[in-house]
Backbone bond lengths (Angstrom), bond angles and torsions (degrees), N, CA, C in turn:
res aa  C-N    CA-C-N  psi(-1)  N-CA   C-N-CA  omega(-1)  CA-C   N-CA-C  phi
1 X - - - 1.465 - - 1.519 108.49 -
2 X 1.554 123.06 145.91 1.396 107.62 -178.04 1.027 111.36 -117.96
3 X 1.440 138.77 -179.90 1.413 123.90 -150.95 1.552 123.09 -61.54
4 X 1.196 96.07 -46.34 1.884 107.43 -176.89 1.416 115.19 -46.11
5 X 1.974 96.12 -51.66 1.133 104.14 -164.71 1.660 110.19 -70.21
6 X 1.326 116.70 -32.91 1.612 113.47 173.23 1.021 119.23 -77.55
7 X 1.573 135.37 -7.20 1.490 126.32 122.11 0.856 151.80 -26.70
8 X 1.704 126.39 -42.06 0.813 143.29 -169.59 1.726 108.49 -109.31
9 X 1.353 97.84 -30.35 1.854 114.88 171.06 1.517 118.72 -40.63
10 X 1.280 109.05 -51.99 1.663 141.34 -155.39 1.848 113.46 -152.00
11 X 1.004 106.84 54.34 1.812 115.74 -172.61 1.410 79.83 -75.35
12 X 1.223 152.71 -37.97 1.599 131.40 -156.73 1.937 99.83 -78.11
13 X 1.072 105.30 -39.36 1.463 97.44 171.46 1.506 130.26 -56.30
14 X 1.463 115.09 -10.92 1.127 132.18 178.00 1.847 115.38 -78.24
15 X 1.191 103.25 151.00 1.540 106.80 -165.21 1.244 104.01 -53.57
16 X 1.304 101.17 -51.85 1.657 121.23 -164.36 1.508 115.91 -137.12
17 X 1.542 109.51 -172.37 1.536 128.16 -175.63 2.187 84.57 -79.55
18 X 1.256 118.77 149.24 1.519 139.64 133.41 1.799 94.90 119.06
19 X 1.524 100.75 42.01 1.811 108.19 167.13 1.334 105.18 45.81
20 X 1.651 147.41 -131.92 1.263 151.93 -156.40 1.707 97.41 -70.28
21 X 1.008 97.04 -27.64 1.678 84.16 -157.96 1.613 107.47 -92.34
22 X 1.323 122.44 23.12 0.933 120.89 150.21 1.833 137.28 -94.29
23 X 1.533 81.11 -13.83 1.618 96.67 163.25 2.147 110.10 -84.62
24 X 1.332 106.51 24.09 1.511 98.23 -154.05 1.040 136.31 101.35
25 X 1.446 131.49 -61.02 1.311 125.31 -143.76 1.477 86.14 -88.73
26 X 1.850 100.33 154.18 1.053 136.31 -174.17 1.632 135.48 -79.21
27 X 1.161 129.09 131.90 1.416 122.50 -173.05 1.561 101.16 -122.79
28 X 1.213 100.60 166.77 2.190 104.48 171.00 0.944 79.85 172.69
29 X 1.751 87.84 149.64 1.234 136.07 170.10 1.539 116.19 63.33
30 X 1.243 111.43 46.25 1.733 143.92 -161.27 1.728 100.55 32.71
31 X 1.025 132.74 49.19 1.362 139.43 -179.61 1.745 93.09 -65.11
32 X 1.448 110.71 172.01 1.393 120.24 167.95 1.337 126.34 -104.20
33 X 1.344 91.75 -27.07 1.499 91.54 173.34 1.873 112.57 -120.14
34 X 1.228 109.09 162.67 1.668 102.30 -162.18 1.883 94.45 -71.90
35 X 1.365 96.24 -177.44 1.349 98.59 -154.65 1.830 97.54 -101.61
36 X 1.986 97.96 152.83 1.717 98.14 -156.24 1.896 103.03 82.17
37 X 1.046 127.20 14.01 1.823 89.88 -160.09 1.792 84.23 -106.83
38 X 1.309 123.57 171.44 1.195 113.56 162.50 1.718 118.47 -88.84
39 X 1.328 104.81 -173.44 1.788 97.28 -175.29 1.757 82.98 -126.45
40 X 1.515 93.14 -170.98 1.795 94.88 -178.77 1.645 98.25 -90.49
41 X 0.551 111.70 71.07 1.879 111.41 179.60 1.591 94.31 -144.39
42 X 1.664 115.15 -38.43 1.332 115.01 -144.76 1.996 120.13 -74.91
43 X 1.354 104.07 128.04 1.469 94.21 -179.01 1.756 116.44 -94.83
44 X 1.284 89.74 -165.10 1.416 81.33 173.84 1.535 144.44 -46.92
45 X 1.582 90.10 -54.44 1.473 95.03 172.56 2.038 110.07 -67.81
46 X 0.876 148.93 4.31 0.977 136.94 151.23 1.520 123.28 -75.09
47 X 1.849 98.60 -28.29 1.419 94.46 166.44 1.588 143.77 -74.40
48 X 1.848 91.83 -26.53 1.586 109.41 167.40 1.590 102.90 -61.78
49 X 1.249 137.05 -8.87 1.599 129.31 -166.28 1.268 89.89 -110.09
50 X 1.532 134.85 -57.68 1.944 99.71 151.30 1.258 158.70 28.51
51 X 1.490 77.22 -77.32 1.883 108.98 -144.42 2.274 79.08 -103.79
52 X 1.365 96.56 -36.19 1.406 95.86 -175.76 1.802 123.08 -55.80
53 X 1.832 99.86 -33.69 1.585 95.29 -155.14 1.735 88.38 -118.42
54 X 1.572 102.18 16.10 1.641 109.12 179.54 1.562 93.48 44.60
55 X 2.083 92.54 -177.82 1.233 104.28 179.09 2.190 124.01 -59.49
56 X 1.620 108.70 159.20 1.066 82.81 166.29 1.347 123.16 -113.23
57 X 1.616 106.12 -159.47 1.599 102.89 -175.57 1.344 109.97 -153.92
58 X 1.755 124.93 151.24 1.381 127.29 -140.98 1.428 85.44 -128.07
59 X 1.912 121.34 122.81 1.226 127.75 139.20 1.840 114.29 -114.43
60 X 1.629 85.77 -172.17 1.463 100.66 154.63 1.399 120.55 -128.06
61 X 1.488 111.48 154.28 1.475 94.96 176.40 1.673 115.65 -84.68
62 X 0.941 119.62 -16.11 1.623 128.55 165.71 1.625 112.09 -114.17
63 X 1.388 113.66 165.89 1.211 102.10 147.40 1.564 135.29 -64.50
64 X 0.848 120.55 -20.10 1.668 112.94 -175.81 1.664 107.15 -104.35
65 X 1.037 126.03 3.13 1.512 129.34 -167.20 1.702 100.05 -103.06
66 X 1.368 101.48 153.96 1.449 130.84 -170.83 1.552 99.17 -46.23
67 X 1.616 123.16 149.62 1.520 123.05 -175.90 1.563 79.27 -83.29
68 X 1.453 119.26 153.30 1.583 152.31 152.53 1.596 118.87 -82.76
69 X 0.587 114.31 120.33 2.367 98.76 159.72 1.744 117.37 -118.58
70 X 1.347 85.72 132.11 1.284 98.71 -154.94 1.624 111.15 -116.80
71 X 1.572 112.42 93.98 1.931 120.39 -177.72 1.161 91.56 -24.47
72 X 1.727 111.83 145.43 1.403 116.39 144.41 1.368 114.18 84.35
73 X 1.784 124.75 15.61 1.404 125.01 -165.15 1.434 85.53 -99.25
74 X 1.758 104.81 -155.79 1.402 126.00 -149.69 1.437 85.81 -107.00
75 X 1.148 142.65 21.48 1.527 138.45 176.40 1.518 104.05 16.02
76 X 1.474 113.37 81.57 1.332 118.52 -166.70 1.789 102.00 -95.70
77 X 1.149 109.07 -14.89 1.597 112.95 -169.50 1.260 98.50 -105.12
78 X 1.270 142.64 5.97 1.569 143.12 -169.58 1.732 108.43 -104.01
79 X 1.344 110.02 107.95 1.811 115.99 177.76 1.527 98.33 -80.21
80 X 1.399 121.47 85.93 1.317 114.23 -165.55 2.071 107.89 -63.63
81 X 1.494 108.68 -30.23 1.198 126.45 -154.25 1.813 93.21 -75.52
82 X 1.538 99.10 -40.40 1.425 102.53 176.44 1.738 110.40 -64.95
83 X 0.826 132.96 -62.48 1.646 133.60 -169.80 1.779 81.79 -54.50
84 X 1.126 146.41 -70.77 1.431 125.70 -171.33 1.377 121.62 -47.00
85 X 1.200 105.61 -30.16 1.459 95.91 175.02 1.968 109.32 -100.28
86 X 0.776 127.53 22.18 1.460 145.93 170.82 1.555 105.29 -75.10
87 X 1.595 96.24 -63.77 1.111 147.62 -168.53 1.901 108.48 -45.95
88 X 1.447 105.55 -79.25 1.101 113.10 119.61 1.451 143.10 39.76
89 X 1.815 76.29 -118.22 1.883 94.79 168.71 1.636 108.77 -65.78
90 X 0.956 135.27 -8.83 1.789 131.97 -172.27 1.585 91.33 -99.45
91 X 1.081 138.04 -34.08 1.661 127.87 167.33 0.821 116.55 -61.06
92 X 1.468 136.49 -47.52 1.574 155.01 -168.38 1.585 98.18 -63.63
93 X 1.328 114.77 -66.95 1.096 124.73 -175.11 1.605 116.98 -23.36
94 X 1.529 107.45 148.71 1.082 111.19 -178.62 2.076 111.67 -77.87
95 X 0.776 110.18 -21.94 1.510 115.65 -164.35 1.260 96.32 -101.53
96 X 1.346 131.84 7.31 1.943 132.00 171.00 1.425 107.17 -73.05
97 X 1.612 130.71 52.20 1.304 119.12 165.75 1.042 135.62 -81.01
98 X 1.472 136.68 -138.03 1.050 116.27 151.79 1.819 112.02 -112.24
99 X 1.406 117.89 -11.49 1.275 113.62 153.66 1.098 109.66 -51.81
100 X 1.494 126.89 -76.81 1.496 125.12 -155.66 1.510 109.39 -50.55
101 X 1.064 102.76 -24.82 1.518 103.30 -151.92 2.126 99.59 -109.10
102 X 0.898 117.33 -1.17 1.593 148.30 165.82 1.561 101.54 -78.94
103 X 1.375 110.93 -74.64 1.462 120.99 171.27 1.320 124.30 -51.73
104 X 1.281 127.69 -13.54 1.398 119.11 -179.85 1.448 101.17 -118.35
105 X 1.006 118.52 -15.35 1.718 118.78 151.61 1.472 134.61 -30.55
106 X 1.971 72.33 -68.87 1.849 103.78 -178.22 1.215 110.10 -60.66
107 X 1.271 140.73 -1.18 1.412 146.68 -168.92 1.503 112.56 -92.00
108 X 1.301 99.39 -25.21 2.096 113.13 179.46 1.758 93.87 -126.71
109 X 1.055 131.35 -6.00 1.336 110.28 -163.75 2.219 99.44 -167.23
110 X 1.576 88.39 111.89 1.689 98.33 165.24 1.447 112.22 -76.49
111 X 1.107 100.90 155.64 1.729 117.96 -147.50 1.736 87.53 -111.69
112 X 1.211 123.00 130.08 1.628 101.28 167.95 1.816 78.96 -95.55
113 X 1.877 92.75 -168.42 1.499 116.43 -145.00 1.798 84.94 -83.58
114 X 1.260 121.40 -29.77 1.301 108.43 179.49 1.598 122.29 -81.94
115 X 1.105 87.28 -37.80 1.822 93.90 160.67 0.823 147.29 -12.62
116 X 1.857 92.95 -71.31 1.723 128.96 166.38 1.381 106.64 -72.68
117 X 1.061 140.53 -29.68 1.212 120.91 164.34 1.555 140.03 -59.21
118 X 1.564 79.72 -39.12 1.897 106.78 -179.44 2.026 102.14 -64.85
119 X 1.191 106.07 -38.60 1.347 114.15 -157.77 1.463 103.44 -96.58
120 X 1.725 115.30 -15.84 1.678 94.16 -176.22 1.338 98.18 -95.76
121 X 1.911 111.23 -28.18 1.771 103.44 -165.02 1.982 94.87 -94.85
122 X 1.090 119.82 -39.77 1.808 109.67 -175.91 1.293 115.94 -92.65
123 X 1.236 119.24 -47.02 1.515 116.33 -175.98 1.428 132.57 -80.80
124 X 0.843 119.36 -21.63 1.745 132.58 179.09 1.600 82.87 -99.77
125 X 1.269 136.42 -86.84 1.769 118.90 -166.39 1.360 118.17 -33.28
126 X 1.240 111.91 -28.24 1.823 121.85 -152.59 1.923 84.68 -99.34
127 X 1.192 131.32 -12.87 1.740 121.97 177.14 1.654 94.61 -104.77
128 X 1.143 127.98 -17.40 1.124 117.37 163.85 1.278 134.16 -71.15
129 X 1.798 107.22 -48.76 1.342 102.37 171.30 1.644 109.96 -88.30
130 X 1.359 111.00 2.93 1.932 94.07 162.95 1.329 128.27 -89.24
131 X 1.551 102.68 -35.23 1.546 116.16 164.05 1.635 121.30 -42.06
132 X 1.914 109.09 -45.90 1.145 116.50 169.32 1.986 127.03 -62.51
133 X 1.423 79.17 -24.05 1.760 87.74 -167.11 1.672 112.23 -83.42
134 X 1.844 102.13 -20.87 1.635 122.43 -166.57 2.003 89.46 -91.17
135 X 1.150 99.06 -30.09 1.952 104.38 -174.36 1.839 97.62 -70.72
136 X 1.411 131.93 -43.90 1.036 159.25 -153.71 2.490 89.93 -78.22
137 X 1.129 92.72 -78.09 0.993 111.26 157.84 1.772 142.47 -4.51
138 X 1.987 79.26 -75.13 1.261 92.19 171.38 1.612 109.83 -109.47
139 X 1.075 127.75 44.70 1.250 139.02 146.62 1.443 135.56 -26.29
140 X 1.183 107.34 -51.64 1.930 123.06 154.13 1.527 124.89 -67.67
141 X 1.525 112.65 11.80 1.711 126.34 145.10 1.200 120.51 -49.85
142 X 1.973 101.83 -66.17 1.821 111.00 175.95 1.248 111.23 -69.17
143 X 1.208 130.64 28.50 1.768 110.42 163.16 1.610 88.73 -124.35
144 X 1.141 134.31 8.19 1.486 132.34 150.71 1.083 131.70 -76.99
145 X 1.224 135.45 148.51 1.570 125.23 139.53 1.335 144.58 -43.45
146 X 1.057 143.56 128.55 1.740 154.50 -117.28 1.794 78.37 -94.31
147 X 1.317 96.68 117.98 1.613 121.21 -175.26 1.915 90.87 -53.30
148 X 1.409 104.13 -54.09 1.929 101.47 -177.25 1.463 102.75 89.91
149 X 1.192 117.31 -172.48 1.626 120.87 -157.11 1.280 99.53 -95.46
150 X 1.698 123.43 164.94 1.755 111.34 -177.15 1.716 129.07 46.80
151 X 1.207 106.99 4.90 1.591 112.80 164.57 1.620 109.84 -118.05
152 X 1.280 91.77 169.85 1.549 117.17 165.57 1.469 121.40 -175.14
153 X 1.446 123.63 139.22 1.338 133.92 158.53 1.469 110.91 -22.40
154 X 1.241 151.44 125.40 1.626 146.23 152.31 1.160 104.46 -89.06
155 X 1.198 106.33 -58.10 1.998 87.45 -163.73 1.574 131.76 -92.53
156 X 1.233 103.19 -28.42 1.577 143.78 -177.00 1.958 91.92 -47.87
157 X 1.154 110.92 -36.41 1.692 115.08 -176.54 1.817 109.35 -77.64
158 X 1.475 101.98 -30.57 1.657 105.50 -169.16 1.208 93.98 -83.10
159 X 1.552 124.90 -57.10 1.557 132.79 -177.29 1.689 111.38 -41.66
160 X 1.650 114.87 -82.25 1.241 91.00 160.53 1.804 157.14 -82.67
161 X 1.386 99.12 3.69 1.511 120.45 164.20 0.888 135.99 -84.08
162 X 1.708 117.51 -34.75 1.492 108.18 161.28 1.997 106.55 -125.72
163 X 1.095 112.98 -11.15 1.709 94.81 168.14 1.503 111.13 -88.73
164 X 1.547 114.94 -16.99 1.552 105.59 -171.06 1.238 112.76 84.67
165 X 0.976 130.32 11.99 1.449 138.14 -168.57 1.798 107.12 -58.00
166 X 1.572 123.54 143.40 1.390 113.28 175.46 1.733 114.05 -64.87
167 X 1.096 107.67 160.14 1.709 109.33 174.82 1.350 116.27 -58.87
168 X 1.739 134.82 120.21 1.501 123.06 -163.15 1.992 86.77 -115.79
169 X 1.130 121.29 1.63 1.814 102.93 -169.04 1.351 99.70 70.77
170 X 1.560 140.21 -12.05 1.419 106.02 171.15 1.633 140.16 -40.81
171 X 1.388 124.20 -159.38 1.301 129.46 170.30 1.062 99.53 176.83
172 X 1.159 93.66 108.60 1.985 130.77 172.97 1.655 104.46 -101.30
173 X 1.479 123.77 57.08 1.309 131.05 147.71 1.670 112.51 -70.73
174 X 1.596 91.74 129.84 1.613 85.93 169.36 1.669 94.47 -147.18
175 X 1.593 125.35 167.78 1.043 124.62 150.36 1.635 130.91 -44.73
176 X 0.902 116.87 160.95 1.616 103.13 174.46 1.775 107.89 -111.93
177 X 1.101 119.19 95.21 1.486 128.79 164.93 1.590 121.03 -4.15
178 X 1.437 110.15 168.61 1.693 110.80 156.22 1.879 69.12 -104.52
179 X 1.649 84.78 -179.05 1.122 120.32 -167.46 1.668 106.59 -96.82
180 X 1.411 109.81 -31.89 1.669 124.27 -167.26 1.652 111.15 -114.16
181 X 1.302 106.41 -179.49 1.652 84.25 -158.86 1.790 133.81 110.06
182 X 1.614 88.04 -17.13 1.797 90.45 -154.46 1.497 106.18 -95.53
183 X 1.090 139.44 36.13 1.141 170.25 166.75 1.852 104.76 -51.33
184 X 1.576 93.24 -60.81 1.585 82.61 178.61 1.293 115.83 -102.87
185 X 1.242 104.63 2.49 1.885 105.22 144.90 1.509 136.17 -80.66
186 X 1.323 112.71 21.16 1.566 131.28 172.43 1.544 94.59 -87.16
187 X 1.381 95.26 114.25 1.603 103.49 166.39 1.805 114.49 124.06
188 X 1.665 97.16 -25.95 1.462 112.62 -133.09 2.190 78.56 -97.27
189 X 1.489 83.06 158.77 1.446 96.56 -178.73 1.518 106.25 -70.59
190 X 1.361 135.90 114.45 1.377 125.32 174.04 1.218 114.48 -103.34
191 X 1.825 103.87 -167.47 1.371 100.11 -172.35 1.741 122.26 77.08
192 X 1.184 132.96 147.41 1.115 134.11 -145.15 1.432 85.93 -91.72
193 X 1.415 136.18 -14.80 1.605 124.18 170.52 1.440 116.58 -114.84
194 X 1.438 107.64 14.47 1.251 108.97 -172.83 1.806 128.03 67.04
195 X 1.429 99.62 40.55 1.481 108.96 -160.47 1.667 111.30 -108.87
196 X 1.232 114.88 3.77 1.723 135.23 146.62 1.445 124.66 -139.52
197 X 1.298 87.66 132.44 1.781 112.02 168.61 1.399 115.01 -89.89
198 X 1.310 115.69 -29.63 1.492 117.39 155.30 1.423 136.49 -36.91
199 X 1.060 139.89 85.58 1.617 116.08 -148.24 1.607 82.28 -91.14
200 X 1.760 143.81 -41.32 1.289 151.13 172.30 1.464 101.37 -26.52
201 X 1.414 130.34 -52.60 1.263 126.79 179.46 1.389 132.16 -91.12
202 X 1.694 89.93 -19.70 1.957 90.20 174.96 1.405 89.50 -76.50
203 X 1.515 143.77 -58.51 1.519 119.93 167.76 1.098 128.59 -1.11
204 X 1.127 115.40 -58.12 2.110 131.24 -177.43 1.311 95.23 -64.26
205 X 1.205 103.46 -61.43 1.740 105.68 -164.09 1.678 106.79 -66.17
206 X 1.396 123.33 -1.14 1.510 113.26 -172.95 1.680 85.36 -96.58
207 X 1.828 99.62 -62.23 2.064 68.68 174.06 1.129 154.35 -92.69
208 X 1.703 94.57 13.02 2.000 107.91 146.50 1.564 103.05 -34.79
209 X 1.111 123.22 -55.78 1.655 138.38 -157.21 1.837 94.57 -49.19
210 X 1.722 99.63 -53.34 1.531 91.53 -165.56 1.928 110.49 -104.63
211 X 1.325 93.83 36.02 1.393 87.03 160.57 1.820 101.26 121.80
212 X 1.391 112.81 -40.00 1.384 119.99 -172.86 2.072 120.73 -50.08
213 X 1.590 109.36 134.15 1.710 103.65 -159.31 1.489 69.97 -125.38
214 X 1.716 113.46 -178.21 1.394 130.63 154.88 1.386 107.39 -47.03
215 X 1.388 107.92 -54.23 1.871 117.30 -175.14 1.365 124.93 -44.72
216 X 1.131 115.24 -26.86 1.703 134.40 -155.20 1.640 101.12 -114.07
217 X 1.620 128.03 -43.73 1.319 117.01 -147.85 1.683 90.53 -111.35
218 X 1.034 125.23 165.72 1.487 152.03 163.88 1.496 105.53 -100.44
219 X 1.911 95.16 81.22 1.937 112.24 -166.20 1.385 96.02 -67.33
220 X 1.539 135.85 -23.96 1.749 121.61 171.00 1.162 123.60 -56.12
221 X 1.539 135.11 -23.07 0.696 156.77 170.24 1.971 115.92 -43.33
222 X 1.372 86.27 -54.58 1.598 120.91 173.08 1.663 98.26 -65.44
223 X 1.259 129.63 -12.46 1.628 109.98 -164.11 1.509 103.67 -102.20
224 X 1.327 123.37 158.42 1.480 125.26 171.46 1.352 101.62 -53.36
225 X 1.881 118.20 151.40 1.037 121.13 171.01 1.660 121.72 90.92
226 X 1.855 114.65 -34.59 1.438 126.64 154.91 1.440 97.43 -34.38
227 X 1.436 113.14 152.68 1.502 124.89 157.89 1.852 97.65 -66.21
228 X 0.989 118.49 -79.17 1.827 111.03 175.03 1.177 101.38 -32.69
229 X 1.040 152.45 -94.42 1.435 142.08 -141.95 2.076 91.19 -51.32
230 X 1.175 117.74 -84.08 1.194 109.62 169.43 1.806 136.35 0.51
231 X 1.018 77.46 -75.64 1.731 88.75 151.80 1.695 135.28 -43.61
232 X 1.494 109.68 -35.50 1.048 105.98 -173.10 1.465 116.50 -112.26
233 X 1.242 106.16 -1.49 1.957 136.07 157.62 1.748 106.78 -79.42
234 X 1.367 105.61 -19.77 1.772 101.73 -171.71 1.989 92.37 -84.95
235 X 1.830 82.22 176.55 1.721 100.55 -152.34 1.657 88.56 -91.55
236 X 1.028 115.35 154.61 1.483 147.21 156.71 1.499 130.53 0.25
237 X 1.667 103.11 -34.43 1.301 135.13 -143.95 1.419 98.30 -97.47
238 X 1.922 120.84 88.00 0.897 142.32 170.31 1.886 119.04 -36.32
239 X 1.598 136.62 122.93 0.944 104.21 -171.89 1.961 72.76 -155.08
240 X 1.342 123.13 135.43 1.540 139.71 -173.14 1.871 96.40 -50.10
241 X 1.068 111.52 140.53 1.423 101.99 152.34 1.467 120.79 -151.78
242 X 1.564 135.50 -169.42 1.406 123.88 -158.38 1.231 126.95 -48.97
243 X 1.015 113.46 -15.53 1.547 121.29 -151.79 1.941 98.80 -96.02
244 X 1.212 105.06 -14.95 1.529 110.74 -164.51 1.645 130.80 108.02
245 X 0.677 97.33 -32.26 1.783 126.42 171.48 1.644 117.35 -61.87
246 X 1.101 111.33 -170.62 1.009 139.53 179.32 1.854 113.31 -124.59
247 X 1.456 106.91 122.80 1.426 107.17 165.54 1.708 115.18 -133.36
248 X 1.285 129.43 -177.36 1.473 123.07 173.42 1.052 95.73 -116.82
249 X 1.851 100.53 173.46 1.383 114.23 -154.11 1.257 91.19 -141.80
C-alpha cells in the first residue's frame, strides 16, 4: 500500500484529523506526499538519497517568518512510535487484503500484469506477515512510556532484536539528532557508553543500525574529506541547495 493510499485505507487508525501529517511528517508547497518520501516511480537510487539526508525537519529563522525544512534535522514533529503502530494496525486490520488494498492503489497508480501479480501474491502478504512478526517483536514498547514526538528507543531494539538479550525494564529514550553538525563531536567519546572516539566509524555503525552492509553502502563516502562525510562535520547554518531542500554550510 503506498502512503496516500493507507491514509485514506484506514484514516481511523490514524492519531488524528490531516492523514500523514498527523503522525508528524511533513508536507510543503501543497505536495502529496510528505517531504523526502518516495512516489511509485521511485528506484533505488532515489532511495539511497533518502536514507542519505535522513528524515527532515521544519523551522523558522524568526518568529514571524515562513516555516523552512531542513534534510537531516532533529525530526522534532515526527511520533515515530506512532506511524509503527499505525503501521501495525493497517496489517491487523480486517480489510488489509490484497483487493482492498490493490483497489486503493489503482486509484493513483496502473498496475501492469506483472505487478499485480508480484503485489497481490508477494508483496502485500509478505507486509502483512512482517508487519505482524516486527508488532510481535517489538512488544517491549507497551511496557514503556509513549516514546512522544522527536524521540526514539536506540538501543532497547539492538538488545532485544538482534542480540536476544533477556527483558531488563530499561528505557533507551533519546531525542532524535540532526544528522550534521558533528564537527565538535570529532574526538569525543560516542555511543551511549562512550565506546568510540571514531565518529568516521560510529557513522557506519549508525547505519549498520538501519540496514546498511559493505554490499549496499558507498564506504568512501564514510571517509574524511568525502563530500558526505563533509557535510555531516559542517555547521548548522541552513542554506537551500539543488536538490530543493535544505542543507548546512
Amino acid at each position: 500500500m503506498d502512503l496516500e493510499s493507507a491514509a485514506r485505507h484506514v484514516p481511523g487508525e490514524l492519531p488524528g484529523p490531516g492523514g500523514w501529517a498527523s503522525l508528524g511528517l511533513i508536507y510543503e508547497n501543497g505536495q502529496d506526499l510528505p517531504s523526502a518520501s518516495p512516489n511509485a516511480t521511485s528506484d533505488t537510487t532515489r532511495w539511497r538519497r533518502i536514507a542519505r539526508y535522513a528524515i527532515p525537519a521544519k523551522f523558522r529563522r524568526t518568529a514571524g517568518s515562513q516555516p523552512e525544512v531542513i534534510l537531516g534535522g532533529p525530526a522534532h514533529t515526527l511520533d515515530l512510535q506512532a506511524f509503527q503502530t499505525f503501521l501495525y494496525n493497517c496489517a491487523a486490520d480486517a480489510r488489509f487484503t490484497p483487493d482492498n488494498v490493490m483497489a486503493a492503489i489503482a486509484k493513483v497508480h496502473q498496475f501492469s500484469w506483472t505487478e499485480s501479480l508480484v503485489y497481490r501474491f508477494l508483496i502485500i502478504p509478505g507486509v502483512k506477515t512482517g508487519l505482524a512478526t516486527q508488532k510481535a517483536a517489538y512488544a517491549w514498547q507497551q511496557s514503556r512510556p509513549p516514546q512522544g514526538k522527536g524521540r526514539t528507543d536506540t538501543f532497547n531494539p539492538t538488545k532485544f532484536n538482534v542480540f536476544h538479550l533477556p527483558e531488563d525494564n530499561t528505557i533507551g529514550t533519546v531525542d532524535l539528532p540532526q544528522v550534521w553538525n558533528q564537527q565538535p563531536r570529532v574526538g569525543m567519546n560516542l555511543h551511549w557508553d562512550g565506546n568510540n572516539n571514531n565518529i568516521t566509524e560510529r557513522n557506519f555503525a549508525a547505519a549498520m543500525a538501519i540496514g546498511a552492509t559493505p554490499k549496499n553502502s558507498h564506504l568512501g563516502q564514510f571517509q574524511a574529506g568525502d563530500g558526505f562525510s563533509a557535510w555531516l562535520t559542517a555547521s548548522a547554518i541552513p542554506v537551500s541547495h539543488p536538490e530543493g531542500r535544505s542543507r548546512p554550510r
